[in-house]
N, C-alpha and C positions, 0 to 999 in steps of 0.2 A: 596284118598286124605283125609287127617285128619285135620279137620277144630279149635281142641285145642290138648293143652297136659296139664297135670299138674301135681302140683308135690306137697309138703305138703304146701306150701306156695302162690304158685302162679296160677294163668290162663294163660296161654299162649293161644291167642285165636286170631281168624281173626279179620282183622280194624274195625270200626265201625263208624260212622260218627259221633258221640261223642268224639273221639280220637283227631280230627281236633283239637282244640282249644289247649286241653294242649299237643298236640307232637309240635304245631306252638310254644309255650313258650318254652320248652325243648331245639327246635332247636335254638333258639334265645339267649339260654343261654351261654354265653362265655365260661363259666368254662365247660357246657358241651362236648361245640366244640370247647376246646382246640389245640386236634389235627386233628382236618378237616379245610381243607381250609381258611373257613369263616361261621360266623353264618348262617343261613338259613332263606330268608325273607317267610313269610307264606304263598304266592303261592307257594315258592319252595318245602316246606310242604306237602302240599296238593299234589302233583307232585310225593312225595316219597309214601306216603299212595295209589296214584293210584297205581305207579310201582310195587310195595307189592304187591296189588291186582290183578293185571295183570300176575305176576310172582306167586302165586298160581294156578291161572286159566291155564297158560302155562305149569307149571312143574311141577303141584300135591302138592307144598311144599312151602313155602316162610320164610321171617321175621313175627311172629307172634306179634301181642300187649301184653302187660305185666299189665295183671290186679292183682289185691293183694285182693281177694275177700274179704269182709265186711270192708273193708279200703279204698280203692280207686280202678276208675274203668279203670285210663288210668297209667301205671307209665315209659313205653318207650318199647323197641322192645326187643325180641328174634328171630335167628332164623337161616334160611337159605337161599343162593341165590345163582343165577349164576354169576359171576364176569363178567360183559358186559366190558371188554376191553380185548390187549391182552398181554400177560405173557407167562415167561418163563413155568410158572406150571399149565398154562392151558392145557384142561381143570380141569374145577376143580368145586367140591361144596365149599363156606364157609359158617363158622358158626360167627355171627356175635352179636353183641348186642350195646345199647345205653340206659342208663336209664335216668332219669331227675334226678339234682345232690341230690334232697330229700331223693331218694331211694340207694345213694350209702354206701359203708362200712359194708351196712347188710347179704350180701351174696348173694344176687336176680339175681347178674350174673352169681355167679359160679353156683346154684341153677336151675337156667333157662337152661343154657347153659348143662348142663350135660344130664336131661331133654330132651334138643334136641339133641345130641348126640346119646343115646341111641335112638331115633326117627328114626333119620338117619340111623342106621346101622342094627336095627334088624326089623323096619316098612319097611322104604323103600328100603332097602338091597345097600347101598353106600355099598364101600368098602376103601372109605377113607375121609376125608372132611382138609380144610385149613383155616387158619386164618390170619391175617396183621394189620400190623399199624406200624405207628412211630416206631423207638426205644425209644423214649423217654417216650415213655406210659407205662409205669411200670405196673399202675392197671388193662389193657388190659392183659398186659403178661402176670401176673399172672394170673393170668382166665385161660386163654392157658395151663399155665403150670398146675394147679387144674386138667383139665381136662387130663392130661397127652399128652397135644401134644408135639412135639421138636421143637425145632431149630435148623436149621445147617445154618451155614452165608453162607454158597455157593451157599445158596439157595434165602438171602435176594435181593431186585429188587428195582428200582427207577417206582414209579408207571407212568405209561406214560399219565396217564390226566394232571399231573401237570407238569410244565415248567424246564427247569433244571435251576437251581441256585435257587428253591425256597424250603424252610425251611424242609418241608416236602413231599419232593421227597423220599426221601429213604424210604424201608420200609423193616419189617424185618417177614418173611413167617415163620409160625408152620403149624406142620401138625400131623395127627393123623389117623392112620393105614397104610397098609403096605407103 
């Protein structure tokens, strides 16, 4: 288990309990949680930074924090995880990210996320990993697409945590190797 990665720019490193305060504002922020559900109140926070931590301990691998060394120490997640529900394309690994909206537009996910990518396939020997969200998340897909994953719609899904008839049920699966 490999507890950072990095890359010219960033740390990608395990949680820390200085994390707590500013991923609780991130999560709080609209624009950030556009397309999830609903903002996140700060126990629900605190809840994700433990699941993190518990899904490293579990699986060797997790969502790691995204530090921006001599700039700031907390700026939102990279990483990987097991998708805890169940899908047409399970099992499966994804690659996942969330930044606070301060850090977007600079490249820190396509940066991170490639990063973990190469983590996954030549550290930990995946032999494929997946991605999702809305369709309406353009800046997520393009990240996807950076990284060279596909899309094919026969393969997009209505995620089953959320209700049918509500906004962002659909959702539309990339993937990346065989």
């Amino acid at each position: 288990m490999r507890d950072e990665v990095k890359t010219e720019r960033l740390l990608l490193r395990r949680w820390r309990d200085s994390d707590r305060i500013p991923f609780q504002a991130m999560n709080a922020d609209p624009r950030v949680m556009e397309f999830m559900p609903s903002p996140l109140s700060p126990d629900e926070s605190d809840a994700l930074i433990t699941r993190a931590e518990n899904h490293f301990e579990r699986h060797g691998f997790g969502p790691f924090g995204v530090e921006l060394p001599d700039e700031i120490t907390f700026a939102g997640f990279i990483g990987l995880s097991v998708p805890n529900f169940d899908a047409p394309f399970m099992p499966a690994v994804e690659i996942g990210w969330r930044l606070a909206f301060d850090f977007w537009g600079r490249g820190f996910a396509t940066e991170g996320a490639r990063a973990v990518v190469r983590y996954a396939f030549e550290e930990l020997g995946l032999d494929s990993i997946v991605s999702f969200t809305v369709p309406e998340n353009l800046r997520s897909r393009r990240v996807m697409e950076k990284l060279g994953m596909t899309h094919d719609p026969n393969d997009d899904f209505d995620h089953p945590r959320l209700p049918e008839g509500h906004p962002l049920r659909r959702h539309v699966l990339y993937r990346l190797g065989p």
